[in-house]
LUMSELUM-208235 format. One record per residue (C-alpha): residue in three letters; x, y, z. Coordinates in steps of 0.05 Angstrom, whole numbers, plus 5000, padded with zeros to 4 digits. Example, Ala and Ser with C-alpha at 12.3 -4.5 7.8 and 13.67 -1.06 7.14 Angstrom:
<nodes>
<code=ALA&px=5246&py=4910&pz=5156>;
<code=SER&px=5273&py=4979&pz=5143>;
</nodes>
This chain:
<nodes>
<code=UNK&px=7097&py=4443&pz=6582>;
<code=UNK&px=7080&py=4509&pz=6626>;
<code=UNK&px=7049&py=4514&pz=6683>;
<code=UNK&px=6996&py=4547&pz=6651>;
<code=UNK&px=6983&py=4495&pz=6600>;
<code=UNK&px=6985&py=4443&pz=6649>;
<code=UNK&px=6934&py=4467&pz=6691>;
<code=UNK&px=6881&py=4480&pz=6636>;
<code=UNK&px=6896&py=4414&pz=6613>;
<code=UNK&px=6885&py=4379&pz=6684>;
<code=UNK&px=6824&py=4430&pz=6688>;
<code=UNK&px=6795&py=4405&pz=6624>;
<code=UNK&px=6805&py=4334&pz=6642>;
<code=UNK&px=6767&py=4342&pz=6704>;
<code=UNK&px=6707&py=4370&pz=6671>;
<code=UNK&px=6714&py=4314&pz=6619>;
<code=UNK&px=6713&py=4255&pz=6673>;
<code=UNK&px=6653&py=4301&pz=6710>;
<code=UNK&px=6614&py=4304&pz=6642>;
<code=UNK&px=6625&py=4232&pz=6637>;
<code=UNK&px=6600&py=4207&pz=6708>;
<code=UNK&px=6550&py=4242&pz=6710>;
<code=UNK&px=6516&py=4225&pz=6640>;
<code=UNK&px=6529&py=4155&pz=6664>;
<code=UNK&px=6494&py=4168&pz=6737>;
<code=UNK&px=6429&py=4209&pz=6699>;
<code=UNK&px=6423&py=4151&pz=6650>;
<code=UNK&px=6404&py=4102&pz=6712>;
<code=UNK&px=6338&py=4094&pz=6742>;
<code=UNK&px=6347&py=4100&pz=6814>;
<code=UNK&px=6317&py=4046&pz=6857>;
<code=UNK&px=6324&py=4053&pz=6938>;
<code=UNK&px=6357&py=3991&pz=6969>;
<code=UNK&px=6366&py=4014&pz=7029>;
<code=UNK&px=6436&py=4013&pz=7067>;
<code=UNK&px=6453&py=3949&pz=7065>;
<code=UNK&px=6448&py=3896&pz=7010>;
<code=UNK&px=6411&py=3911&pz=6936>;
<code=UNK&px=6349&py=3891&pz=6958>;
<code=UNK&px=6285&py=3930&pz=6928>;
<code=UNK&px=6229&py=3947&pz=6976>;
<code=UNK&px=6273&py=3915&pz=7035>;
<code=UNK&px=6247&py=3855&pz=7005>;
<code=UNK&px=6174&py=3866&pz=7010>;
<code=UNK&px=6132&py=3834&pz=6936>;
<code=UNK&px=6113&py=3897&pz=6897>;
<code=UNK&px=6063&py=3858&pz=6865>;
<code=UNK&px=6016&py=3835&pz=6928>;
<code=UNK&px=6003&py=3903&pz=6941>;
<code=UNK&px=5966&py=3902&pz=6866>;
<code=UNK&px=5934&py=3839&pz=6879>;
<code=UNK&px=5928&py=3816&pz=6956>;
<code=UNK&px=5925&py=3882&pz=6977>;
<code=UNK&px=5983&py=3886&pz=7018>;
<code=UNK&px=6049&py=3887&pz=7038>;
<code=UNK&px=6079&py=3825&pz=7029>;
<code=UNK&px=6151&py=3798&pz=7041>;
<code=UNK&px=6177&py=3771&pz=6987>;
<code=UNK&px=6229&py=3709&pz=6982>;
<code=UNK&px=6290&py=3706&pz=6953>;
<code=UNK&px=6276&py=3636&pz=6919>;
<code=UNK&px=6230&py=3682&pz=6869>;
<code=UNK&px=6278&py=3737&pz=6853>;
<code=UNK&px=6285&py=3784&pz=6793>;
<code=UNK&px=6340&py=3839&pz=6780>;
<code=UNK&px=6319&py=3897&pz=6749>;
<code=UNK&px=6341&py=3970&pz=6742>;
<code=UNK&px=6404&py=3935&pz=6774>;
<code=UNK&px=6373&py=3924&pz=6839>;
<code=UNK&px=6344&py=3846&pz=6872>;
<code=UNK&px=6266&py=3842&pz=6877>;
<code=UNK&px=6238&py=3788&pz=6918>;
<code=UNK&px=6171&py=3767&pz=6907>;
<code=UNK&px=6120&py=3712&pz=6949>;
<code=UNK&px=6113&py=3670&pz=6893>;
<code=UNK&px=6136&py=3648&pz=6814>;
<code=UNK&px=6070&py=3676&pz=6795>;
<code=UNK&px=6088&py=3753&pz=6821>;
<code=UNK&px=6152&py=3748&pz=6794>;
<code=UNK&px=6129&py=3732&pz=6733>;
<code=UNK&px=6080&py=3785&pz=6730>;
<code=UNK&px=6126&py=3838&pz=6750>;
<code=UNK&px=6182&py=3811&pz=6689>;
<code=UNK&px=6124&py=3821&pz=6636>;
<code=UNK&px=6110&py=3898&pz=6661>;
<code=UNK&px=6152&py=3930&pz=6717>;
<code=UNK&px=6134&py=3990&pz=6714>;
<code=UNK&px=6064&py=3979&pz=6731>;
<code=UNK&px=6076&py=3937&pz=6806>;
<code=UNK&px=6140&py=3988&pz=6812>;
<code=UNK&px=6137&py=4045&pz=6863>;
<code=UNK&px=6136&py=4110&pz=6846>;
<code=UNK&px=6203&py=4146&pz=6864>;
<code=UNK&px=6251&py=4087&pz=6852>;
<code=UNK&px=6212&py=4065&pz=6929>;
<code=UNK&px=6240&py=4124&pz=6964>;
<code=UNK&px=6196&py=4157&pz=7009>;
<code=UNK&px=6131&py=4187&pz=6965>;
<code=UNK&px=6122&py=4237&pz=7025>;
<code=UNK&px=6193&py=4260&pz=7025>;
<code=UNK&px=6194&py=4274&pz=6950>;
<code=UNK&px=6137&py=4315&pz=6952>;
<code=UNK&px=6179&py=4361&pz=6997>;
<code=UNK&px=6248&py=4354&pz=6946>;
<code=UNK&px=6280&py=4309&pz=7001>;
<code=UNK&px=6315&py=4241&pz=6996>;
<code=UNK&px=6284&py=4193&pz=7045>;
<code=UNK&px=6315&py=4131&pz=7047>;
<code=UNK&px=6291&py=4086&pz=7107>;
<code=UNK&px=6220&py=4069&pz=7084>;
<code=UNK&px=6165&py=4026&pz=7110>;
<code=UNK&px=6145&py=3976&pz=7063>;
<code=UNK&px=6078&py=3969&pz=7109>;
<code=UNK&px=6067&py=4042&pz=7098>;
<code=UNK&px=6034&py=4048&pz=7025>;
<code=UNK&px=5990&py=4066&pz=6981>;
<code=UNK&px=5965&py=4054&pz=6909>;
<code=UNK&px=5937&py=4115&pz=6888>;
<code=UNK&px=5914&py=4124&pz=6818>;
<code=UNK&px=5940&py=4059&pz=6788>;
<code=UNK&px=6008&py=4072&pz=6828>;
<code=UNK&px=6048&py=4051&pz=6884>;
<code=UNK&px=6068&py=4095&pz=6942>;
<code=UNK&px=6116&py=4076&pz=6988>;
<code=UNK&px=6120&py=4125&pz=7047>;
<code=UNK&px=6171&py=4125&pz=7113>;
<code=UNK&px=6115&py=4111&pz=7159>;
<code=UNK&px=6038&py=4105&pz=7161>;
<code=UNK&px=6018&py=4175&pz=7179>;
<code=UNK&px=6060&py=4189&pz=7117>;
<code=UNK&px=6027&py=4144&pz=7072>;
<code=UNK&px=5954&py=4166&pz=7096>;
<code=UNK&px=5982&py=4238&pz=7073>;
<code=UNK&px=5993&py=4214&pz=7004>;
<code=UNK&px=5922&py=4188&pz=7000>;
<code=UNK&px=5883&py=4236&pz=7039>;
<code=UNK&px=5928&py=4297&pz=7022>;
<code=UNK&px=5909&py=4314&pz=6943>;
<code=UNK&px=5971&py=4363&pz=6935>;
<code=UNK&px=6019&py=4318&pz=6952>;
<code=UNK&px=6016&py=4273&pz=6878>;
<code=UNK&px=6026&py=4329&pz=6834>;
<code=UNK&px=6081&py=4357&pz=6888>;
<code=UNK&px=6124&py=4298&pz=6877>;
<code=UNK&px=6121&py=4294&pz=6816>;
<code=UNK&px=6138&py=4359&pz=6805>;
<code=UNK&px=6207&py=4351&pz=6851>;
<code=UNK&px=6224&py=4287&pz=6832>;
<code=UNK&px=6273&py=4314&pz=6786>;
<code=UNK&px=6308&py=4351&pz=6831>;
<code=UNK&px=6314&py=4290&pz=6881>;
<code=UNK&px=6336&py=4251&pz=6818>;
<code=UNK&px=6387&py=4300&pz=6815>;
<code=UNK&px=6411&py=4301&pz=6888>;
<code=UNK&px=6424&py=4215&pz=6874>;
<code=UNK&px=6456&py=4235&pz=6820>;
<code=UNK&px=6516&py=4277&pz=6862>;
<code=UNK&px=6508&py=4224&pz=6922>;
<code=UNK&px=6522&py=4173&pz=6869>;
<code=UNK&px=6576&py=4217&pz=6838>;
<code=UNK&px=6616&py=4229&pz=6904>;
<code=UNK&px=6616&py=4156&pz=6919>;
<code=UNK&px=6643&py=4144&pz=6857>;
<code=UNK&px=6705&py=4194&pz=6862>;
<code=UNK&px=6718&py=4169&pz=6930>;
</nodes>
């Protein structure tokens, strides 16, 4: 084989093993689990902030995986709640920070104590003056949402270079 030949064929098996990792990373909902462990919300119950309105830590006897991370919960009731409609007790943004993603940034170290639920939806934010932002701040919704792709996309390399390493 030349060295020609050889090269486009390494080159096009590169792009073909790119393709595929990343069509496997953009199919995945990202969830933030912090550095350490797989643990949602650092452990905090999605669901109190819905219904005791606040932030609650969860316990591991009442766990649930889904979107292949661990979410703890204060009791089987929660849990259960949460495994009938996930998306609804969810936050917004996987749990990164709200705030970040409203200015296209990855923020991964959140405060679960630092939240809101604004329009039927849960905020999680880095720190309170953050959250109060969100709430008080009516850009910074419809500014997240409208760079949430691109932060989607910036997992999507992180998750990609991890995997090639």
């Amino acid at each position: 084989m030349s060295t020609d030949r050889k090269k486009r064929y390494l080159g096009l098996a590169t792009l073909a093993i790119c393709a595929s990792l990343a069509q496997t990373a953009a199919g995945e909902d990202f969830v933030n689990t912090g550095y350490f462990g797989n643990v949602a919300i650092k452990g905090y119950d999605p669901v109190a902030y819905f219904v005791d309105g606040k932030a609650v830590e969860g316990n591991a006897q009442y766990s649930h995986r889904w979107l292949g991370a661990i979410w703890y919960f204060a009791s089987a009731e929660h849990r259960d709640l949460f495994v009938k409609e996930p998306s609804r007790y969810a936050p917004q943004y996987g749990g990164y920070c709200a705030d970040g993603v409203s200015f296209g940034t990855v923020t991964t170290n959140v405060d679960p104590r630092a939240w809101r639920i604004i329009d039927g939806k849960l905020y999680i934010s880095y720190d309170p003056g953050a959250a109060e932002g969100m709430e008080t701040n009516k850009s910074k919704v419809p500014e997240s949402q409208k760079h949430w792709a691109d932060v989607q996309q910036t997992l999507i390399s992180e998750k990609i270079q991890k995997q090639w390493k």
